[in-house]
C-alpha atoms as a printed R data frame, in Angstrom:
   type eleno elety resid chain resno       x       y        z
1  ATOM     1    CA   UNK     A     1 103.321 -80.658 -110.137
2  ATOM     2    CA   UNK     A     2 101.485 -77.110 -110.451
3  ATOM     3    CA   UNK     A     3 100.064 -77.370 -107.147
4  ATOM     4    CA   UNK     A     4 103.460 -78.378 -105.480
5  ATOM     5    CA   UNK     A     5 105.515 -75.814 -107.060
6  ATOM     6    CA   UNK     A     6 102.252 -73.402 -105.564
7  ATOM     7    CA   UNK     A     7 102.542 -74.804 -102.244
8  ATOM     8    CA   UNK     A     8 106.657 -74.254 -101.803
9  ATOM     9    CA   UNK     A     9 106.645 -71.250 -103.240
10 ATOM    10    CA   UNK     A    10 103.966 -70.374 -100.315
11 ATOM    11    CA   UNK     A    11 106.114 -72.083  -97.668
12 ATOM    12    CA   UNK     A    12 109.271 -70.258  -98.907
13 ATOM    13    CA   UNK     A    13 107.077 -66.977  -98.483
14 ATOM    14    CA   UNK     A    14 106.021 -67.478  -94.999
15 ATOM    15    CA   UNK     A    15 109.824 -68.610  -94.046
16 ATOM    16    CA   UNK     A    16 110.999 -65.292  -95.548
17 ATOM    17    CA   UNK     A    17 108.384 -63.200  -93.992
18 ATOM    18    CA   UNK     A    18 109.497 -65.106  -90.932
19 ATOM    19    CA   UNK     A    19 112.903 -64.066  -90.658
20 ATOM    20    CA   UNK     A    20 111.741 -60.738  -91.530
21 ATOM    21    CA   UNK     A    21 109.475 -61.095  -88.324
22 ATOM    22    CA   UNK     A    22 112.764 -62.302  -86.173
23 ATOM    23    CA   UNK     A    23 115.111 -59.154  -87.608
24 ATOM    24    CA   UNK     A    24 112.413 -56.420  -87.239
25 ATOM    25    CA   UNK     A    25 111.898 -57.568  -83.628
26 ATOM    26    CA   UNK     A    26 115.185 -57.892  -82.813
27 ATOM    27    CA   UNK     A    27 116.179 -54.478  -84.003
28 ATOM    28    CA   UNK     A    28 113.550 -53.447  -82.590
29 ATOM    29    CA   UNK     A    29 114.690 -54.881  -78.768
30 ATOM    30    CA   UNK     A    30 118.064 -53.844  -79.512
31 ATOM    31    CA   UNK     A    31 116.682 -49.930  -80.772
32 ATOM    32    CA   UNK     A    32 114.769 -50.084  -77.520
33 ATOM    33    CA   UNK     A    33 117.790 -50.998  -75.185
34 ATOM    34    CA   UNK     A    34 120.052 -48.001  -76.455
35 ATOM    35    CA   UNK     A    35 117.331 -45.459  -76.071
36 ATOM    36    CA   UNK     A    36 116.959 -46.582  -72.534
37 ATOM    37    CA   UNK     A    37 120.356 -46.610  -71.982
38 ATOM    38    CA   UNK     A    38 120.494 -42.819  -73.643
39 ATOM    39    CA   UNK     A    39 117.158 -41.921  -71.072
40 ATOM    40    CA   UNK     A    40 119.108 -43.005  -68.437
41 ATOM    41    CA   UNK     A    41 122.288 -41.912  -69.272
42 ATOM    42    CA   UNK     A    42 120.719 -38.149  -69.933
């Protein structure tokens, strides 16, 4: 049971780490688009 409760909490890790992933990149497309916009614009 040790080894289970080792290997979710693992899983659950990478699966927050992974959404972490997702959210930095999309900020980081979206961060990108307005200063584009704001080059372009100026």
């Amino acid at each position: 049971m040790d080894n289970f409760d080792r290997h979710f909490a693992r899983t659950r890790n990478i699966m927050i780490f992974a959404i972490i992933a997702k959210l930095a990149i999309f900020g980081g497309l979206i961060w990108l688009a307005i200063y584009a916009i704001n080059a372009f614009a100026g």
